[in-house]
C-alpha positions, 0 to 999 in steps of 0.5 A: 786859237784859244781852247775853252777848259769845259767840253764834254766827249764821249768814244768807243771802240769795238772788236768782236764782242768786246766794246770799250767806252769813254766819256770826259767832261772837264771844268774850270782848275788853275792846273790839270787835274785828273779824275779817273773810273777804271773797270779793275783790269785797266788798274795796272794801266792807269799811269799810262793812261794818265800820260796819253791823256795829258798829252792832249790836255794841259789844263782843267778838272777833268774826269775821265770814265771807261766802260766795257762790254763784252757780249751783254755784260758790263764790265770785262771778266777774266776768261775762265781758266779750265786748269786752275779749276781742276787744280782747286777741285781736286785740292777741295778733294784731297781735303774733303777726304783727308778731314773725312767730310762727306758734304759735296763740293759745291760752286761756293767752295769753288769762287773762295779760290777766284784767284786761281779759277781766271786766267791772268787779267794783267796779259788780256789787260795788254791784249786790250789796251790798244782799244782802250786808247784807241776810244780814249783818243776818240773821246778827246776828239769830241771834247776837244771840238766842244773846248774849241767851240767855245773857245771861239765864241770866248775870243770873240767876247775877249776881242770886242772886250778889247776894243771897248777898252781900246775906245775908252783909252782913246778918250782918256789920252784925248781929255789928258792933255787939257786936264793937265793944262787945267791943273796947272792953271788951277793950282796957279791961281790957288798958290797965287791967293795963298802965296802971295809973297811967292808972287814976285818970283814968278819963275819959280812959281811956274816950275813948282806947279808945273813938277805938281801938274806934271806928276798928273799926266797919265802919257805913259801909262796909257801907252803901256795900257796900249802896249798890253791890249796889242800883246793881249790880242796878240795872245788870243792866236797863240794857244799854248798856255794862253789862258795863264799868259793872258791872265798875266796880261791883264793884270798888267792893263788893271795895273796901268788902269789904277794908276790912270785913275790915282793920278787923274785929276779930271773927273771925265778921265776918271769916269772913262778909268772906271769904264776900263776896269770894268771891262778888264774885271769882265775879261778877268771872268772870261779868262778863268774859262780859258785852257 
């Protein structure tokens, strides 16, 4: 079944008073690519993050937004560090004493040495990671449902595009067969009233106008056109990079289309070629949709 390259997911996990949140929407991109708001302790963790995801994901602009919580805060901080604050005080000491500064210490003095107040971020970063994942997972989950929603309503669309297509064809092969008998009477007669010195050489005439009338049978075209639309339909069950597979597809089927329509001398048959380009054009729309 095909996938939709829009959707949209949102996932958490939670333990004690810590609660990870992540949400991911994704549009239409020709290749995958990631867009990522990470609080500033999952910094270090933002390549693996990228791999989980696109283990999932093959295809899409998509933008990916983790949030924590811990207690009533959002955002994680760091657990304070009871030795680091004592080590910056009795610093702040040893220099208030030895520039003879008699001002008291006060918390501002204390958080211009931030680095050393917390404890290392990068060893609870590991400690959390697995929740992380764990809601990053959660949220593909949702997006994936609303990707393969519709992608089914997609396919739907795509297989009755087909069909259409499918219809048109049928007229054009049984209008084909007349046509070329048509043209090769017309130009008969034409060579006839133009050629009159020709006309005693009767079998010579025929051959000439039937190699013209012959360049106008679409035949092989058509059984082409068909060929496509079965590997076409064929496609639609096989998901792994559909969307690029039948993209290639169809540009096959328009190719065949134009060619049905430069050769055709009958304006039925052309008129029946147009109907299929358009419902190749209405296909080509869909598809840019399709993971």
């Amino acid at each position: 079944m095909i996938s939709s390259m829009t959707g949209y997911g949102k996932g958490s996990a939670s333990k004690d008073d810590l609660t990870i949140e992540t949400e991911i929407k994704s549009v239409n991109s020709r290749y995958l690519d990631l867009s990522l708001r990470l609080p500033k302790f999952l910094l270090s963790k933002e390549f693996e993050i990228r791999e989980k995801i696109k283990s999932r994901i093959r295809r899409g602009k998509v933008y990916v937004s983790v949030t924590v919580r811990k207690g009533e805060f959002e955002e994680r901080f760091n657990e304070v560090d009871p030795a680091g604050i004592k080590f910056v005080v009795n610093l702040l000491s040893e220099i208030k004493k030895s520039a003879k500064i008699r001002q008291s210490l006060a918390l501002s003095d204390l958080l211009l040495f931030q680095n050393m107040l917390f404890k290392d971020d990068s060893e609870q970063a590991s400690e959390e990671f697995a929740l992380v994942l764990q809601s990053i997972d959660a949220a593909i989950d949702e997006l994936n449902k609303m990707r393969d929603a519709e992608g089914s309503e997609l396919e739907k669309d795509l297989r009755k595009r087909i069909s259409l297509i499918d219809e048109a064809v049928s007229k054009v092969e049984k209008g084909s067969d007349g046509s070329v008998k048509q043209y090769f009477d017309k130009l008969k007669e034409k060579a006839k009233s133009l050629m009159s010195e020709l006309s005693n050489n009767e079998d010579r005439l025929n051959m000439e106008l039937a190699i013209l009338a012959e360049r106008s049978d679409i035949t092989e075209e058509c059984v082409r056109l068909r060929s496509h639309m079965k590997m076409f339909i064929e496609t639609l069950l096989k998901p792994e990079d559909a969307g690029r597979r039948l993209n290639f597809i169809l540009q096959e089927m328009n190719r065949e289309a134009n060619t049905i329509n430069s050769k055709t001398v009958s304006s039925e048959i052309s008129h029946n070629g147009i109907s299929i380009k358009e419902e190749i054009e209405k296909i080509r729309e869909q598809i840019q949709n399709i993971e």
